[in-house]
PAVOGU-952685 format. One record per residue: residue number from 1; residue in three letters; z negated, y, x of N, C-alpha, C in turn. Coordinates in nm, 2 decimals, decimal comma. Layout:
BEGIN
ATOM;n;res;n.z;n.y;n.x;ca.z;ca.y;ca.x;c.z;c.y;c.x
ATOM;NUM;ALA;Z;Y;X;Z;Y;X;Z;Y;X
...
END
This chain:
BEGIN
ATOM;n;res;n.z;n.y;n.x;ca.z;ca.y;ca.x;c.z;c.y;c.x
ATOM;1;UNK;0,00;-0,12;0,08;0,00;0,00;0,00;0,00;0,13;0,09
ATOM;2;UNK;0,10;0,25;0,07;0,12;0,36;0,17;0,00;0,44;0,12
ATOM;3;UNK;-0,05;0,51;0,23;-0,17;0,59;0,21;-0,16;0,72;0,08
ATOM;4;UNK;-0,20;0,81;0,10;-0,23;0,92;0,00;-0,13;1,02;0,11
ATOM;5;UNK;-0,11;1,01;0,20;-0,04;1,11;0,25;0,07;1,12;0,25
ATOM;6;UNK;0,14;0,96;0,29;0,27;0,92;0,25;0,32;0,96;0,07
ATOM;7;UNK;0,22;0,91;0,00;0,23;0,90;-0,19;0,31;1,08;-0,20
ATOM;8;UNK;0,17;1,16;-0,10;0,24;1,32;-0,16;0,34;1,35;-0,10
ATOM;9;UNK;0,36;1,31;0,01;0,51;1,35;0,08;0,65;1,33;0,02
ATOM;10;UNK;0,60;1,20;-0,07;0,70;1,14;-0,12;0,71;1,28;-0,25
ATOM;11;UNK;0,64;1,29;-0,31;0,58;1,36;-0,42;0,65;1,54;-0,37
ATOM;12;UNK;0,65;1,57;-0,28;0,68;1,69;-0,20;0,80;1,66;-0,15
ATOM;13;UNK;0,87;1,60;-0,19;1,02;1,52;-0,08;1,04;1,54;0,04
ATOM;14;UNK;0,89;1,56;0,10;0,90;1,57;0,25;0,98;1,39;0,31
ATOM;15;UNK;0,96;1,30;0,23;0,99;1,17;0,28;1,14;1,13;0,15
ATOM;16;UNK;1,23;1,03;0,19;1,31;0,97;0,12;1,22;0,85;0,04
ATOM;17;UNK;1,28;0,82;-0,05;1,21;0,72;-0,11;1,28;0,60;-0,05
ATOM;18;UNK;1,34;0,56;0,02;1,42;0,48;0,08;1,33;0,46;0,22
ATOM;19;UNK;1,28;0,56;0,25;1,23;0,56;0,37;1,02;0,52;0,34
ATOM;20;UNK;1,01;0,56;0,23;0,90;0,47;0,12;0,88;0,35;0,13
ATOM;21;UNK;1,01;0,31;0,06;1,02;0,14;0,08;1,02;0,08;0,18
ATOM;22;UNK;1,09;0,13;0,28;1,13;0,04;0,44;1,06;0,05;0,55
ATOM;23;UNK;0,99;0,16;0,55;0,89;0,18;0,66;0,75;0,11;0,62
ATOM;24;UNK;0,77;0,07;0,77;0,58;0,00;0,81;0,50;0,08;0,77
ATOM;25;UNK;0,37;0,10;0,75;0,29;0,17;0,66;0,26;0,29;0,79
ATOM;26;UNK;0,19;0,22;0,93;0,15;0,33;1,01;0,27;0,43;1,04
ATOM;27;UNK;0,38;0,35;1,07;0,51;0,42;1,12;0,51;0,58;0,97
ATOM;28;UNK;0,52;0,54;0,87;0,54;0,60;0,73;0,43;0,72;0,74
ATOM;29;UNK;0,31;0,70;0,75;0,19;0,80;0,76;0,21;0,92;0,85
ATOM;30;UNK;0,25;0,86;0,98;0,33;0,97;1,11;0,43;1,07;1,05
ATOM;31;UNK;0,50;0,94;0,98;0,66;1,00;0,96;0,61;1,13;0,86
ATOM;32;UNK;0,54;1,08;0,78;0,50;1,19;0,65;0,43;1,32;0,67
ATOM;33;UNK;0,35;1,29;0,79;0,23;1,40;0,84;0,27;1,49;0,87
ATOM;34;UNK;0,40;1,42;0,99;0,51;1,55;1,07;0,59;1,61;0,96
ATOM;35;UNK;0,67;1,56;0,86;0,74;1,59;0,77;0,66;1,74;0,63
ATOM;36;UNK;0,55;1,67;0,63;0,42;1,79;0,58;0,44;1,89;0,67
ATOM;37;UNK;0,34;1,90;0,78;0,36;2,02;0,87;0,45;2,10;0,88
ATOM;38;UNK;0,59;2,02;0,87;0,73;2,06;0,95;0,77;2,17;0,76
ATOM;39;UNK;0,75;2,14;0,68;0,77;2,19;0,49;0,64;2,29;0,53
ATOM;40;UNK;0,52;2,31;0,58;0,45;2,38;0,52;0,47;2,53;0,67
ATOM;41;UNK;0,52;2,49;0,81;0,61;2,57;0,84;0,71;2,64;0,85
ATOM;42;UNK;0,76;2,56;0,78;0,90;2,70;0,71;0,87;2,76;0,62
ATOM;43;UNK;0,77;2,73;0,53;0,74;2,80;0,45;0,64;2,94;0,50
ATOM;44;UNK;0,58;2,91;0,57;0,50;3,03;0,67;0,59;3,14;0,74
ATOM;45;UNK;0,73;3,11;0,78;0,86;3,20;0,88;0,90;3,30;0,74
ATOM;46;UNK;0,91;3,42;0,84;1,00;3,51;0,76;1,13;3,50;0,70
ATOM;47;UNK;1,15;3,53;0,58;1,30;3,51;0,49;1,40;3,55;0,55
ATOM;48;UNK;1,53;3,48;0,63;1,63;3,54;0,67;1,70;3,69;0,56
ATOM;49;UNK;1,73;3,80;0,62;1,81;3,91;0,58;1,70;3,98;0,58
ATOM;50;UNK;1,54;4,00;0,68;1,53;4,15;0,66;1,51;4,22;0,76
ATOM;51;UNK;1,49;4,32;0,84;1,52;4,43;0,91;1,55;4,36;1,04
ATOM;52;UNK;1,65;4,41;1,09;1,72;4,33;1,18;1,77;4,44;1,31
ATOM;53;UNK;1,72;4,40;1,44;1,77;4,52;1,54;1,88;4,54;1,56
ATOM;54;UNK;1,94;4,64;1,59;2,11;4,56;1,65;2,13;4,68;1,81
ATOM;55;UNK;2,11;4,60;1,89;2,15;4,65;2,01;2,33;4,69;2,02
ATOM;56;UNK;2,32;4,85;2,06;2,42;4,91;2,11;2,45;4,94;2,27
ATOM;57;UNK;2,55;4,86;2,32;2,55;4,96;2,44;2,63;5,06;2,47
ATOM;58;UNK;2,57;5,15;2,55;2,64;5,28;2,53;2,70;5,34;2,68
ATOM;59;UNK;2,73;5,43;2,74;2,79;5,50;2,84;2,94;5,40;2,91
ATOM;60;UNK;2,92;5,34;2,97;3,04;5,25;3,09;3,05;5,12;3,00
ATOM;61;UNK;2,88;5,07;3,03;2,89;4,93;2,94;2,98;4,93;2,81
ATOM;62;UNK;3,00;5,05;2,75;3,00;5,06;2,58;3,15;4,95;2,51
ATOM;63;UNK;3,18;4,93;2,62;3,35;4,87;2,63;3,40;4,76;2,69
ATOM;64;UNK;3,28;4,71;2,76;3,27;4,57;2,87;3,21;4,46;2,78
ATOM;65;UNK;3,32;4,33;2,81;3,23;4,23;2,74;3,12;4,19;2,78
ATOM;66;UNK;3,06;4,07;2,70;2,89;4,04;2,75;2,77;4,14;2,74
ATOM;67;UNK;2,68;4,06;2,80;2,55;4,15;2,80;2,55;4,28;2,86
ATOM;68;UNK;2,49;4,38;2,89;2,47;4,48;2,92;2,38;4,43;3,12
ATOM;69;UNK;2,45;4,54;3,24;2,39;4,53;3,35;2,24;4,52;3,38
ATOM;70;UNK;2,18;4,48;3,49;2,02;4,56;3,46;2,05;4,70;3,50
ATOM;71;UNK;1,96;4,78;3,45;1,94;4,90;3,44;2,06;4,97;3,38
ATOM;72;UNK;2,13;4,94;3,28;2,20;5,01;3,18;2,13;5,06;3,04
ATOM;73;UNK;2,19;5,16;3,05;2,18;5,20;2,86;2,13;5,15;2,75
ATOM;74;UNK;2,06;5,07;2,66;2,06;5,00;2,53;1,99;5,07;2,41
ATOM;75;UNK;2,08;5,14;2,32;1,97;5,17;2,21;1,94;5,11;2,12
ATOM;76;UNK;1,84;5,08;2,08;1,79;4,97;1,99;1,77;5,06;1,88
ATOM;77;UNK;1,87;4,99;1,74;1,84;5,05;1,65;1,80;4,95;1,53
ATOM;78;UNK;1,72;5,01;1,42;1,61;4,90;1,34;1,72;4,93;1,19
END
């Protein structure tokens, strides 16, 4: 019988039910704990699309591919 951790994972679709059935019980507990943490961390990250920097480079660089020299120009705008 899979633990209580495995049951909610399953319950949270952190796990396949396919992977319910076929997994060894210890292997399944692992698999589900990591799969918990890994759902309750993304949910903790900020929402893609909000304030975003966008580096300009400016004087010589402003026209060169790639990154910018050291000690060149960069205005960081929000």
């Amino acid at each position: 019988m899979p633990s209580a951790v495995a049951q909610k994972a399953l319950k949270a679709k952190a796990i396949t039910k396919k992977q319910y059935d076929k997994l060894p019980a210890h292997l399944l507990d692992k698999v589900a704990e990591h799969n918990l943490k890994m759902q309750k961390k993304a949910r903790k990250t900020a929402a893609p699309g909000g304030t975003k920097e966008v580096r300009k480079k400016t004087g010589k660089q402003a026209h060169k591919r790639g990154r910018p020299k050291a000690g060149s120009k960069v205005e960081v705008k929000k």
